[in-house]
C-alpha positions as CSV (number, residue, x, y, z in Angstrom):
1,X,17.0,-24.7,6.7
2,X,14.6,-21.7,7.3
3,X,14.3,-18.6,5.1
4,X,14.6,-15.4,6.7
5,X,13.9,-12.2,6.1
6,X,15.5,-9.1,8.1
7,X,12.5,-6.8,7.5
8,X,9.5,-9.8,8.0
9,X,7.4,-7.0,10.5
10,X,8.6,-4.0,9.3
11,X,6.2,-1.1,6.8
12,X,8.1,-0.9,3.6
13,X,6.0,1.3,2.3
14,X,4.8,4.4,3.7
15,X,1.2,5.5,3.9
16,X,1.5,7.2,0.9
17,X,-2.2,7.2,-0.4
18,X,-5.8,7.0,1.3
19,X,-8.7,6.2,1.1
20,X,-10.5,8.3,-0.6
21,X,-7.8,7.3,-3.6
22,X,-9.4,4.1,-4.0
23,X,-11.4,3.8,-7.3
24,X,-15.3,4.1,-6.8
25,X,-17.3,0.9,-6.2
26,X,-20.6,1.7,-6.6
27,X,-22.4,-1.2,-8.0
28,X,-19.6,-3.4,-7.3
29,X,-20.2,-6.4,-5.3
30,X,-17.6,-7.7,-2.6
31,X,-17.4,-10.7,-0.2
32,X,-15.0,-10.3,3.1
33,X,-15.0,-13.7,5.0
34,X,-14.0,-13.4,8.9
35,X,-15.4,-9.7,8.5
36,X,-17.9,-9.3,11.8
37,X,-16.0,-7.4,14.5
38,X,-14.4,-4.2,13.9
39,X,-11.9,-4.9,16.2
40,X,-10.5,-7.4,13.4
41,X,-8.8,-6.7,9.9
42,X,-12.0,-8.6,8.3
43,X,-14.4,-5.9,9.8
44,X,-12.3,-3.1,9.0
45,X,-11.8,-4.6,5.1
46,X,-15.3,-4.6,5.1
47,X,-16.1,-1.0,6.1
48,X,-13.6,0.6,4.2
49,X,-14.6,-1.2,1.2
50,X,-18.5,-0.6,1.6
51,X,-17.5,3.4,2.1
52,X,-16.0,3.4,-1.1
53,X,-19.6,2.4,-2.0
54,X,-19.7,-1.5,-2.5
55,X,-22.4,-3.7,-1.8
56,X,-20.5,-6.3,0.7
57,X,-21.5,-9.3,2.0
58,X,-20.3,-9.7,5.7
59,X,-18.6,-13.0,6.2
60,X,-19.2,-15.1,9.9
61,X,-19.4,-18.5,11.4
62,X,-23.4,-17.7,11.8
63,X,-26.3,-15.5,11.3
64,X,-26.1,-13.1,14.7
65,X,-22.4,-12.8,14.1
66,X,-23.0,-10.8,10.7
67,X,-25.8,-9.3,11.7
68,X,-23.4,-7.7,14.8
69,X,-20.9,-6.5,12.6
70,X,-23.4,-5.1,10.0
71,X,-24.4,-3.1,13.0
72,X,-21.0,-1.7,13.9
73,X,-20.0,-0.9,10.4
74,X,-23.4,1.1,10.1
75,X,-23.4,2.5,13.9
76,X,-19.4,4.1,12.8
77,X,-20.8,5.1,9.8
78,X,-25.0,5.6,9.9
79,X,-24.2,7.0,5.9
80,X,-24.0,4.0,4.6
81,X,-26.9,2.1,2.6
82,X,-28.1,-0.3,5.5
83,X,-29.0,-2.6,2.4
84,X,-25.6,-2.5,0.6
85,X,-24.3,-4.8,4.0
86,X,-25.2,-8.0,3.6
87,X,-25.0,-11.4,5.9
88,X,-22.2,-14.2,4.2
89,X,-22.8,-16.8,6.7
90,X,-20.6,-20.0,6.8
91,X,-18.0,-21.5,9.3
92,X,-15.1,-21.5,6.8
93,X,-14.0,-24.7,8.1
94,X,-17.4,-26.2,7.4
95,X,-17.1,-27.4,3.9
96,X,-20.9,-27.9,3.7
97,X,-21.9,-24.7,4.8
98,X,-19.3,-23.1,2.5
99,X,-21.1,-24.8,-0.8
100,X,-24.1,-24.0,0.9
101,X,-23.2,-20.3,1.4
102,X,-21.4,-19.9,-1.9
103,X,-24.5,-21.6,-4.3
104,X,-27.1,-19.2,-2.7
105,X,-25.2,-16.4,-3.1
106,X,-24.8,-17.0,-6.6
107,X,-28.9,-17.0,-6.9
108,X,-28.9,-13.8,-4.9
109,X,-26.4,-11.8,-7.1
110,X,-25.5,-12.0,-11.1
111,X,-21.8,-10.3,-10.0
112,X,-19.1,-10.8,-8.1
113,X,-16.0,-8.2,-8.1
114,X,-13.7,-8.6,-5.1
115,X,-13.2,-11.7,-3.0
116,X,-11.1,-11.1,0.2
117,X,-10.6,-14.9,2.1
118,X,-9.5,-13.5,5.3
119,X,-10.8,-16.0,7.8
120,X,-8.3,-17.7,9.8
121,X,-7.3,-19.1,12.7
122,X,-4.0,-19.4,15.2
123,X,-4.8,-22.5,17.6
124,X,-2.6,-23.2,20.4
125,X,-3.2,-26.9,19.9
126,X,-3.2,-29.4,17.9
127,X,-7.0,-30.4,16.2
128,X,-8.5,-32.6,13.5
129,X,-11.4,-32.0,11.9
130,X,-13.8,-35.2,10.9
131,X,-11.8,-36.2,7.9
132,X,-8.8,-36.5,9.4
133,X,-7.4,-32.8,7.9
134,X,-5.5,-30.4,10.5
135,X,-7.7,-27.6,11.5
136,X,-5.2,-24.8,10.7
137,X,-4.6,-26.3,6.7
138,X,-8.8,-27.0,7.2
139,X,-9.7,-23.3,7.9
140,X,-7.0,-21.2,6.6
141,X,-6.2,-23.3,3.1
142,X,-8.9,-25.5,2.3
143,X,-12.3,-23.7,3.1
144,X,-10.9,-20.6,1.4
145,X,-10.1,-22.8,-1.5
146,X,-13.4,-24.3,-1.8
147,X,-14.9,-21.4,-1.7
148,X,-13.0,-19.5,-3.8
149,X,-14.0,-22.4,-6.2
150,X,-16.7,-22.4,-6.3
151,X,-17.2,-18.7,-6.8
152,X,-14.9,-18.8,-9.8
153,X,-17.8,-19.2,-12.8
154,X,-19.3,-15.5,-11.5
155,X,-15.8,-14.0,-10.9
156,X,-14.8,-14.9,-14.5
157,X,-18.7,-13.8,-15.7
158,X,-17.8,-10.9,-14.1
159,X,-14.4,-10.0,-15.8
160,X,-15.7,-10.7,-19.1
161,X,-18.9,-9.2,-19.3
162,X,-17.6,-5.9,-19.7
163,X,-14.0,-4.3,-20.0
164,X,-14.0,-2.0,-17.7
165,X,-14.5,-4.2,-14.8
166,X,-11.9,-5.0,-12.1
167,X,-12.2,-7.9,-10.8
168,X,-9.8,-9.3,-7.9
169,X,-9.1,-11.4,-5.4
170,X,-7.0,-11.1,-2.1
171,X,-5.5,-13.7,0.2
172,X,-4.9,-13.0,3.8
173,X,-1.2,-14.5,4.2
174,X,1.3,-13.4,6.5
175,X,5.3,-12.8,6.8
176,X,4.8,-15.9,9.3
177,X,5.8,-17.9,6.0
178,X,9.5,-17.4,6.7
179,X,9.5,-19.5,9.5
180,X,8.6,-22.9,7.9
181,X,11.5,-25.7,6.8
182,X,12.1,-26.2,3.3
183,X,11.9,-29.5,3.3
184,X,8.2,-29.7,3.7
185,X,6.4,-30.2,0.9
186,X,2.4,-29.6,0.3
187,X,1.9,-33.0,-1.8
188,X,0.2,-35.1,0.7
189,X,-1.9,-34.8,3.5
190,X,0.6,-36.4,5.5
191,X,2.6,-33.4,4.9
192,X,-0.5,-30.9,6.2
193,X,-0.8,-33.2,9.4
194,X,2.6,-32.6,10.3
195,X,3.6,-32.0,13.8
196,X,6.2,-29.6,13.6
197,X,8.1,-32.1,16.5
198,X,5.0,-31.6,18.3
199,X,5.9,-30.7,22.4
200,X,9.8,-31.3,21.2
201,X,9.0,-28.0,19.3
202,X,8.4,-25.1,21.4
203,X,7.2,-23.1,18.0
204,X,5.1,-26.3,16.9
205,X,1.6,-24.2,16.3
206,X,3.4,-21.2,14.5
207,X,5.0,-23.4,12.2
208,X,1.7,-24.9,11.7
209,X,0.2,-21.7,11.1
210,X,3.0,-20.3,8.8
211,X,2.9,-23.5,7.1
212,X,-0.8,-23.2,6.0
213,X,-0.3,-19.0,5.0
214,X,2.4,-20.5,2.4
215,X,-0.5,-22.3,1.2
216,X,-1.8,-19.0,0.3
217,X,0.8,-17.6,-1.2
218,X,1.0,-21.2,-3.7
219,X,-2.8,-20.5,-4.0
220,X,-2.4,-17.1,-5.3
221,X,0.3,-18.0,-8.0
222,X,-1.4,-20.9,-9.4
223,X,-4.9,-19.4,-9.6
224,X,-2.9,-16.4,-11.5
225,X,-1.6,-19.2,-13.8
226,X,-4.7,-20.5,-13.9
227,X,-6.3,-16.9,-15.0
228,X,-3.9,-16.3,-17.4
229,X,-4.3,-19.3,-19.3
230,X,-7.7,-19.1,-19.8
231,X,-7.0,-15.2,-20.9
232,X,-9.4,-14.1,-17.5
233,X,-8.3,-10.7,-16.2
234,X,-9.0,-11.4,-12.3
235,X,-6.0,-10.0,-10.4
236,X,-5.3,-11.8,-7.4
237,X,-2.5,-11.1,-4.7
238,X,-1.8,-13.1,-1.2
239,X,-1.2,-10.0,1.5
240,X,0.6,-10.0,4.8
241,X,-1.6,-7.1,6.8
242,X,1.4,-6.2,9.6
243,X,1.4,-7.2,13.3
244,X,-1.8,-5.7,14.3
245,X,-3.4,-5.9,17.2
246,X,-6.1,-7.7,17.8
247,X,-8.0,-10.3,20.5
248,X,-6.3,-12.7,18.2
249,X,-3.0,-11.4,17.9
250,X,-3.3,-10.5,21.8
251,X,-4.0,-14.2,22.7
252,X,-1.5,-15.7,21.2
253,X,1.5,-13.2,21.7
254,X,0.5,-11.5,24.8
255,X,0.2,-7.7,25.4
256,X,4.4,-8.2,27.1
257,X,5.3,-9.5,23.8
258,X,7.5,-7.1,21.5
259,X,6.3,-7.4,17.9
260,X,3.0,-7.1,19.8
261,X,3.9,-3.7,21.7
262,X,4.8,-2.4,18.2
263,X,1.3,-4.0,16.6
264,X,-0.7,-1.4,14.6
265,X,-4.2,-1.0,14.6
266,X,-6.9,-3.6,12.7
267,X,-7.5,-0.5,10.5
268,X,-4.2,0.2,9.7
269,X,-3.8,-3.7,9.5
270,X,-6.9,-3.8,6.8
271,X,-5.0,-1.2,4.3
272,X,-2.5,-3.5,2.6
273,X,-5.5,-5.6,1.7
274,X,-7.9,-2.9,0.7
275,X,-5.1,-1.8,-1.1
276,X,-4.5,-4.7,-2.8
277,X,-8.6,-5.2,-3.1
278,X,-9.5,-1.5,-4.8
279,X,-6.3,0.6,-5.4
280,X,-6.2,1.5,-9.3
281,X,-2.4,1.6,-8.9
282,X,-2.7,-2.4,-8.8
283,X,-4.3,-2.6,-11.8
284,X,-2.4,0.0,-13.6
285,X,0.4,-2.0,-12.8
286,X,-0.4,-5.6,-13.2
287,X,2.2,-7.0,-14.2
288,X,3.9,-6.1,-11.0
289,X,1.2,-6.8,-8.6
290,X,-0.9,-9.6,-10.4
291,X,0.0,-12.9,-8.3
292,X,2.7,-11.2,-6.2
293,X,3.1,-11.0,-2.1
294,X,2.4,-7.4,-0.8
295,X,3.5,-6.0,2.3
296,X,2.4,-2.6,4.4
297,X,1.0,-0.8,2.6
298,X,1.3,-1.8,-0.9
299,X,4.7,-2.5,-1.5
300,X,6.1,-5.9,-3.2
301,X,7.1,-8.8,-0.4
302,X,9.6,-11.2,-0.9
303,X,8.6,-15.0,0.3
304,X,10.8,-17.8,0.3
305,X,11.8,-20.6,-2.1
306,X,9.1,-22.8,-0.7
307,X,6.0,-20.3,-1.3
308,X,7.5,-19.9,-5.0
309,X,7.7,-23.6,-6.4
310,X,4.9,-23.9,-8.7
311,X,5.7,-27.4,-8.7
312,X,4.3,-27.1,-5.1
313,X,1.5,-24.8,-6.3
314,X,0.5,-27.2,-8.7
315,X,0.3,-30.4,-5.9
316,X,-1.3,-28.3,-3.5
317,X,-4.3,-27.3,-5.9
318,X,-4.2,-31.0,-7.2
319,X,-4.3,-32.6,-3.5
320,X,-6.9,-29.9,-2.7
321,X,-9.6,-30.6,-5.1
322,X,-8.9,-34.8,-4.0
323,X,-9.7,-33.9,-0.6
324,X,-12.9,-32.4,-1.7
325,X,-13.8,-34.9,-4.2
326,X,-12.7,-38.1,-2.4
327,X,-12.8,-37.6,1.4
328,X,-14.9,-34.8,2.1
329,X,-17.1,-35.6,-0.8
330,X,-18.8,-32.0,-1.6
């Protein structure tokens, strides 16, 4: 059986705030993965984020692909402190290069206030990486994971060091997680490898894909548990940023597709997780917000029974850090 949600694409909230609402961040220090094209929600994160005065680190698969979308964050807005955008270089599926990036930016900077993991990726096939992991679970779960992870000692140094700081973290999901089975499970990696009935099942890659933004979702609640047993006051919240229109979006739905005619913009498609990322509402309201699924633009989401057994949060974080440890060995 298959959740389902009557309003999965539609705003429940209207654009009731903007920008200029969001609490100041000057002196605050952000890092946006999958954040070098403005013509993505990453990019557009990134921007709105740094305007509200933010140093942020722009995340990309390599060196020339930050340095280009520094360049069209600071050629849409030449205001900005060319120094206060900063390179975040690591394929997010290259668990290497993600310990890599993540332990030299923790000699670079002695904070860390907001963590978007937004990288992802919708393949229309089905790929392994060198251990054996599906791509899709590879990029969109485990990378973030481990990254997240490893940033975790300065996000709580952060927190503590002072009262008044916010600290937060955001999780690109999607609505996509009503589409997924019950029965699966996120225990073993059997489970992440699972076809979907491979070319039996004509929506085999967007179960794959919804499969691994549930991961999210059981990310976000059980590093909230996580928090609030050690008595840590990061917020962190798993987002689903609309149908928006992008070169990804456009790939894999086509410009004749209907949820893709009624796509918003990658700006409007970065609100809900700027929102989520700087909005004093959220922390004024914690107890609402802290863990929870948010929709466009800012409202609560619901997410089926699947994405809310901490039973399966729990595996998930367990079989996580195995993978790591045993196979990938970082």
């Amino acid at each position: 059986m298959t959740d389902t949600h009557p309003d999965d694409h539609k705003i429940t909230r209207d654009l009731d705030w903007n920008i200029n609402d969001l609490s100041s961040l000057k002196n605050k220090v952000v890092i946006v993965t999958g954040a070098n094209s403005l013509a993505s929600i990453g990019g557009n994160i990134a921007h709105q984020l740094a305007l509200r005065g933010a140093k942020v680190y722009i995340g990309a698969r390599n060196l020339s692909k930050a340095k280009a979308g520094i360049k069209d964050i600071l050629a849409l807005s030449p205001s900005l402190e060319p120094s206060n955008l900063r390179p975040f270089v690591a394929a997010i599926d290259d668990y290497a290069a993600v310990k890599a990036a993540a332990e030299r930016f923790q000699q670079e900077e002695s904070r860390l206030d907001i963590l978007v993991n937004n990288a992802g990726i919708f393949p229309l096939s089905s790929e392994f990486d060198q251990f054996g992991i599906n791509k899709v679970m590879a990029t969109n779960h485990l990378g973030p994971f481990l990254l997240t992870k490893m940033l975790l000692p300065l996000l709580e140094k952060t927190a503590k060091e002072n009262a008044t700081n916010d600290v937060r973290i955001v999780n690109v999901s999607s609505t996509a997680i009503f589409t997924v089975p019950e029965r699966h499970s996120f225990a073993a990696l059997s489970a992440w490898n699972d076809s979907f009935g491979g070319d039996s099942n004509p929506l085999q890659f967007l179960h794959r894909y919804s499969y691994s933004k549930i991961a999210n979702v059981l990310f976000t609640r059980e590093l909230k548990r996580r928090f609030d047993e050690k008595l840590i006051p990061v917020m962190v919240t798993a987002v689903h940023p609309g149908v928006v229109a992008t070169p990804g979006s456009e790939k894999v739905l086509g410009t004749d597709d209907e949820d893709y005619k009624k796509a918003i913009t990658a700006y409007e498609g970065a609100l809900t997780a700027v929102w989520a990322a700087a909005h004093p509402e959220v922390r004024a309201s914690e107890r609402d917000y802290d863990g929870m699924f948010l929709v466009p633009y800012g409202a609560l989401g619901k997410v089926p029974n699947l994405a809310a057994n901490m039973a399966e949060a729990k595996a998930l974080w367990s079989i996580s850090e195995n993978l790591l440890t045993d196979v990938v060995r970082v």
